[in-house]
N, C-alpha and C positions, 0 to 999 in steps of 0.2 A: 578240488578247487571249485566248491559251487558257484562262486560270482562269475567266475570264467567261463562254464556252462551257460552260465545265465544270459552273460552277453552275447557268447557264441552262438546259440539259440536263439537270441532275439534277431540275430545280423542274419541266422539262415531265414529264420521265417519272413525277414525282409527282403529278402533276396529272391527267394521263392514266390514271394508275389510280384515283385518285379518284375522276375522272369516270366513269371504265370508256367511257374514248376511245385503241382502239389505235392510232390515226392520231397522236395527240398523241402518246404513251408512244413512237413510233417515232421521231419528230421528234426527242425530246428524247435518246434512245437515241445516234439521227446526231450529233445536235450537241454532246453529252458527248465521244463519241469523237473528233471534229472538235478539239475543246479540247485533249485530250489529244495527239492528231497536233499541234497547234500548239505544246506547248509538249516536245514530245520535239527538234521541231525546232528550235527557237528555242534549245535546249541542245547540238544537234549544228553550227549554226551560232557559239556561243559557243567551243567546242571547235575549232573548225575555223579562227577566228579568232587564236583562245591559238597556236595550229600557224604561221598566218601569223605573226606579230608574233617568234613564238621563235625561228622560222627565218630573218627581214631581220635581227634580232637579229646572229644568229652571221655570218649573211654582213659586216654590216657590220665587227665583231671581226675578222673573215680580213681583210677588206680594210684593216686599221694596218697 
C-alpha cells in the first residue's frame, strides 16, 4: 500500500521535526519514498498488464 507509506512517511518526518529527532525525520523520509517506489510500480505493472491482455488480444484476432 504505497499511499499509506506515503502518509505514514510524511506524519514521521513531521513529527521528527517536531520532536527535533533526526532518526525519526529519516525514517519517515525512507518510508515516504518507499510509498512512492510502490506505487510507480504497481502503475508500471498495470501498464505492462494493459501490454499483455492487448497483445493475446490480437493474437487470438490472427488465429480466426
Amino acid at each position: 500500500m504505497g499511499w499509506l507509506d506515503k502518509i505514514m512517511g510524511r506524519g514521521k518526518k513531521a513529527a521528527g521535526d517536531a520532536m527535533n529527532r533526526p532518526g525519526m525525520r529519516e525514517e519517515g523520509r525512507h518510508q515516504e519514498a518507499a510509498g512512492m517506489a510502490d506505487e510507480r510500480a504497481s502503475e508500471h505493472e498495470d501498464v505492462a498488464q494493459a501490454e499483455r491482455q492487448r497483445e493475446a488480444t490480437e493474437r487470438a484476432e490472427q488465429d480466426m
